[in-house]
C-alpha positions as CSV (number, residue, x, y, z in Angstrom):
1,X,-9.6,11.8,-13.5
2,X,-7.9,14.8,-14.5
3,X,-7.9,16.8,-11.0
4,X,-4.4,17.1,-11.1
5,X,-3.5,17.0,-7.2
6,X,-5.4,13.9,-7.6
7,X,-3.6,12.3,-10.0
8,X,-0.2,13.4,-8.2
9,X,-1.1,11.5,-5.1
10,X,-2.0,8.7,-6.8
11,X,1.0,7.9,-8.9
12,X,3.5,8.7,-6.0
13,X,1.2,6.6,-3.4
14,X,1.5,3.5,-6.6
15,X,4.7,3.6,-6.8
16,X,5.5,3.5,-3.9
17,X,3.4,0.8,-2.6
18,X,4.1,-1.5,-5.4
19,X,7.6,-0.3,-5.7
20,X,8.4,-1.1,-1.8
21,X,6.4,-3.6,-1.5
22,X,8.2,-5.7,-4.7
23,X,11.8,-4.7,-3.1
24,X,10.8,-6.3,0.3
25,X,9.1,-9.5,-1.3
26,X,12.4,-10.4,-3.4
27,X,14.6,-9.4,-0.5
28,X,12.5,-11.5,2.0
29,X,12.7,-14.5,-0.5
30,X,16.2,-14.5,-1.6
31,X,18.2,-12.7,1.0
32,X,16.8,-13.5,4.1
33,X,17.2,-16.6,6.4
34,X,15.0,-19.5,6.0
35,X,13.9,-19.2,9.7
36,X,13.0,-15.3,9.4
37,X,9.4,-15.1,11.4
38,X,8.9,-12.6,9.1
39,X,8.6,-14.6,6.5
40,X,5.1,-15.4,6.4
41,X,1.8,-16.4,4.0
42,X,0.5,-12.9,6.3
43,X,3.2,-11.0,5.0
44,X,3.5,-12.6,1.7
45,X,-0.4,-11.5,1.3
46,X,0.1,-8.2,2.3
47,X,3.0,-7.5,-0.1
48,X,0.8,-8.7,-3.0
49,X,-2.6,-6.7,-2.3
50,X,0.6,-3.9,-2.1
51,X,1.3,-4.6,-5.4
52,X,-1.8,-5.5,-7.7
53,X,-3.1,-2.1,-5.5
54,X,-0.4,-0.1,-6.2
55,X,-0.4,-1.4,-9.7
56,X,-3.8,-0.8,-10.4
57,X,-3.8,2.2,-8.8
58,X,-1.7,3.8,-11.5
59,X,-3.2,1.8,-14.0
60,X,-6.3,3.1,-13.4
61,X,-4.5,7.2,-13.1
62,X,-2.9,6.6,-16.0
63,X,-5.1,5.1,-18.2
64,X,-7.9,8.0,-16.9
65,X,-10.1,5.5,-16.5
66,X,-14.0,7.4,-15.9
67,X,-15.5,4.7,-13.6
68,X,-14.1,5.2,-10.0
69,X,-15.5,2.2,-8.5
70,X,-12.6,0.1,-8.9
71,X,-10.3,3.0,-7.7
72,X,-12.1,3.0,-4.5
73,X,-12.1,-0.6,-4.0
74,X,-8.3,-0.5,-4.3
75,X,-7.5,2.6,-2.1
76,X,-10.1,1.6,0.7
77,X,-8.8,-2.2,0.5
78,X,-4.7,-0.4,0.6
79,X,-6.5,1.8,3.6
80,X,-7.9,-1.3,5.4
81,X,-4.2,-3.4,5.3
82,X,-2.5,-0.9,6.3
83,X,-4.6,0.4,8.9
84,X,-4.1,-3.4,10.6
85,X,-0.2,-3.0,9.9
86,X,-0.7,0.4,12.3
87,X,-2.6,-1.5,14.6
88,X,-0.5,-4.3,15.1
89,X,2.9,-2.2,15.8
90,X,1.2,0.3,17.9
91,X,-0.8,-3.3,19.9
92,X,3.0,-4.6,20.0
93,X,1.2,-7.7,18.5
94,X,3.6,-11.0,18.1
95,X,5.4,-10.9,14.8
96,X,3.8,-7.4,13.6
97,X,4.2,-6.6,9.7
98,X,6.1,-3.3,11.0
99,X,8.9,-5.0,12.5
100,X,10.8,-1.5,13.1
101,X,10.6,2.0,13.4
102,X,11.6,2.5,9.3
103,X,9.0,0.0,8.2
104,X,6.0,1.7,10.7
105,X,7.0,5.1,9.0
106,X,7.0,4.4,5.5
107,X,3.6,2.4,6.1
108,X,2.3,5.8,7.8
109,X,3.4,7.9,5.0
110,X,1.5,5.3,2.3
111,X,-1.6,5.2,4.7
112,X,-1.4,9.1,4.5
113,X,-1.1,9.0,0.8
114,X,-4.0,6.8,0.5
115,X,-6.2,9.0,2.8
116,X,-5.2,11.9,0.2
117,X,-6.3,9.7,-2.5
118,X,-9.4,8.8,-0.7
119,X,-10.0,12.2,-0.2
120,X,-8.8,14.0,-3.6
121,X,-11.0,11.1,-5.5
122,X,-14.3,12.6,-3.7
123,X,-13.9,15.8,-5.8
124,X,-14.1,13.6,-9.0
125,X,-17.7,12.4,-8.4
């Protein structure tokens, strides 16, 4: 895992899944109202496959880890959660994860960094 464009879009896509997705599940349990719709098991799912992926995402940069297979289990599992968060803002489906504009585009930039992931991690096999 030393293809360094790799290893770039990995640690920024890691971070900032696990580090956005953190920030919203402590604001959405101790800031928010008790009634929020967002508030949900959905959401509270989502937020932590965000974070074990993100986590292990870097993990697995970090530590150079040689077998890929549990790279591409997390990036294509990131790629599949987030593809349904697109889906369900662009269906206007009832209580979406992307509640707003903001939350749709930070989604589509980690969606993009996981497809750059996806494809960067080819040129390691």
């Amino acid at each position: 895992m030393d293809f360094l464009p790799f290893r770039i879009a990995s640690l920024l896509t890691g971070l900032t899944m696990a580090g956005e997705a953190l920030a919203l599940l402590v604001g959405m349990h101790t800031l928010s109202a008790g009634d929020n719709p967002w508030t949900s098991v959905k959401n509270d799912l989502f937020l932590t496959l965000d974070i074990v992926a993100g986590l292990g995402l870097l993990y697995l940069v970090l530590a150079r880890r040689g077998a890929p297979y549990g790279l591409y289990f997390l990036v294509g599992l990131a790629l599949l959660t987030h593809g349904y968060r697109e889906w369900e803002y662009l269906a206007r489906a009832s209580n979406p994860f992307c509640t707003n504009l903001p939350l749709f585009v930070v989604n589509s930039l980690k969606f993009a960094g996981l497809l750059a992931v996806a494809i960067l991690g080819v040129q390691l096999v």
